[in-house]
N, C-alpha and C positions, 0 to 999 in steps of 0.2 A: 504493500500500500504506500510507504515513504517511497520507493523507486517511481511508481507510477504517479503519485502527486507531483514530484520533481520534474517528471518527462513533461505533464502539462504547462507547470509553467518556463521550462526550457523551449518549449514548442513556442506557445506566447510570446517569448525575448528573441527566439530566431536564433538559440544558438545552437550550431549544428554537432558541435564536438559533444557538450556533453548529452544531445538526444541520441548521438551514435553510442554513447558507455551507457547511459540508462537501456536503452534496447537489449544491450548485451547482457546487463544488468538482468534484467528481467527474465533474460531466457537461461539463463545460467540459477536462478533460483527457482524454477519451472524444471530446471532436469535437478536438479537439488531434493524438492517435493517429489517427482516424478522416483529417485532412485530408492530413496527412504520411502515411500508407501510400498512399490514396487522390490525391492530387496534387491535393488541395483548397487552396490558399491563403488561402484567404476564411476558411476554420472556424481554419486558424493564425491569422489575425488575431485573429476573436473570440475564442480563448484568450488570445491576447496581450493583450489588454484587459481580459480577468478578470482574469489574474494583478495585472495594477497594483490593482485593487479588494481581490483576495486578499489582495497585500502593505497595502494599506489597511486592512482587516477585522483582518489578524492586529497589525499595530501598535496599535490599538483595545484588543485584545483583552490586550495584553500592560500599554497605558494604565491599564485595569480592572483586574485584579488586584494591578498596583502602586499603585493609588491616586491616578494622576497628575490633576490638573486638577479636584480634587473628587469623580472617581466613588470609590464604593466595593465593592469584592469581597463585603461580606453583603448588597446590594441585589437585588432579584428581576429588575432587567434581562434577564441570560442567561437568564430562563423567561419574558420578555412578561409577566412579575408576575402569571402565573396561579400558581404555585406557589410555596413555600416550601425548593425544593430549590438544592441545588450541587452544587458542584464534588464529582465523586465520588470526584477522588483527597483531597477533606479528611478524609476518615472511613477513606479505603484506602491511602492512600500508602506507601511504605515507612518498614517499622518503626512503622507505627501501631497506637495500643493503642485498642479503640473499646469504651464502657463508656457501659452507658444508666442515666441518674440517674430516680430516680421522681420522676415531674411531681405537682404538687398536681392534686386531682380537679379543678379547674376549667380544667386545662389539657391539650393535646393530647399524647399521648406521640411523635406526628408532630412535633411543633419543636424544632430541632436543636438550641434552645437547652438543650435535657438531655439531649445527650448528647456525654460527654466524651471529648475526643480526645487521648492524651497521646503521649509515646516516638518521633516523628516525625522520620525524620532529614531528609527535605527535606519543607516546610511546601509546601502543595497550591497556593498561588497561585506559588511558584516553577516546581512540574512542568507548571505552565498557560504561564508564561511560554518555562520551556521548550519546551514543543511549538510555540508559536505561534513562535520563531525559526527553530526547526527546518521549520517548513512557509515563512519567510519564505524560507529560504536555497535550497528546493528551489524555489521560485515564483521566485526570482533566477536561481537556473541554468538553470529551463524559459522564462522568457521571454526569455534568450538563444540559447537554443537554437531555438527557435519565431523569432526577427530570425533568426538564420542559414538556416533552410530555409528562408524567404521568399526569400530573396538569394537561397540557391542555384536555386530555384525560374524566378524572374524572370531569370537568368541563361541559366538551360538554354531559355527562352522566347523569348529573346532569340536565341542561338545557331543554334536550329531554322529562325525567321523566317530567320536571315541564309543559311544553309545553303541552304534551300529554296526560296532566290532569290525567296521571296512576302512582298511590302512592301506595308503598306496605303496606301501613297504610289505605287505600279505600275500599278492598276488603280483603277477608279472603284467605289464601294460598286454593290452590287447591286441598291438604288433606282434608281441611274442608269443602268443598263444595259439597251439594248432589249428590249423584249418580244420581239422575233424575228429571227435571225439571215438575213439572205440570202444561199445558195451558190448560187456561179457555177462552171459548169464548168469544166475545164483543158483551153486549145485545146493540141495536139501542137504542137509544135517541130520544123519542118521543117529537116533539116540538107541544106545546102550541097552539091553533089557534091564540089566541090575538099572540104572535111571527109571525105563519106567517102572518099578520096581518101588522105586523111593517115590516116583510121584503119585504111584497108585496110594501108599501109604499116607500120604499128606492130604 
């Protein structure tokens, strides 16, 4: 539900990087559900391997609109630099006042550069950073959770084998086992008279 709330208002802002990772996002916790109802392991894994890219994308992500290491939050990165749009909570955030300035005829009334945002109680690259912890800390508890079904998984696999007295160390793999079995009949067991003798007595 937090992935898909984010994709809509990623949609909204026009920014195309991270509706490509919430996507991925999304289908990576769909084979996640899908392996754990299912008794897939393999699909737990590859979620468990998104996630660390997840937790990578969203520390990036939180990198950029803080400024860290030279990037900057007005650069067109988050649209592939085909667009001129942002963040949608800059213009919508709370307590935001959004007021468009008239652009001189030789410019686009599309650049955000005219239009003014003022009365904001939390500024848009913080509600960014917020989200991006907020998907960090559920990516932190799902990929705990995703090691613990594996265990339990591999555990109850374990158990079955030991139960079911079938060890692949008992028998020989089934390349190496004859093409054809040959039965021999069962000759009768002649008993003794002294036996039946005792059995008559009994």
């Amino acid at each position: 539900m937090a992935a898909l709330e984010r994709q809509v208002f990623d949609f909204l802002g026009y920014q195309w990087a991270p509706i490509l990772g919430n996507f991925l996002h999304i289908i990576a916790v769909i084979l996640g559900l899908f392996g754990t109802i299912q008794y897939r392991p393999r699909y737990i894994v590859v979620y468990a391997v998104w996630i660390a890219l997840w937790v990578a994308w969203n520390v990036f992500i939180i990198c950029f609109y803080l400024e860290v290491g030279g990037l900057s939050k007005d650069s067109d990165l988050m649209t592939f630099n085909i667009s001129i749009h942002r963040s949608w909570w800059r213009e919508h955030g709370p307590g935001c006042v959004r007021t468009e300035v008239v652009a001189p005829a030789s410019r686009s009334l599309d650049d955000h550069s005219y239009i003014s945002v003022t009365n904001c109680m939390v500024d848009f690259q913080y509600i960014e950073v917020i989200h991006s912890s907020f998907q960090i800390l559920l990516a932190l508890i799902g990929f705990v959770y995703a090691c613990y079904v594996i265990s339990i998984f591999m555990e109850e696999e374990d158990t079955f084998t030991f139960i079911s007295g079938v060890s692949p160390y008992m028998y020989p793999p089934p390349s190496q086992m004859p093409s054809h079995a040959q039965l021999r009949p069962v000759l009768p067991v002649e008993v003794s008279s002294q036996w039946r003798h005792s059995i008559a007595v009994c």
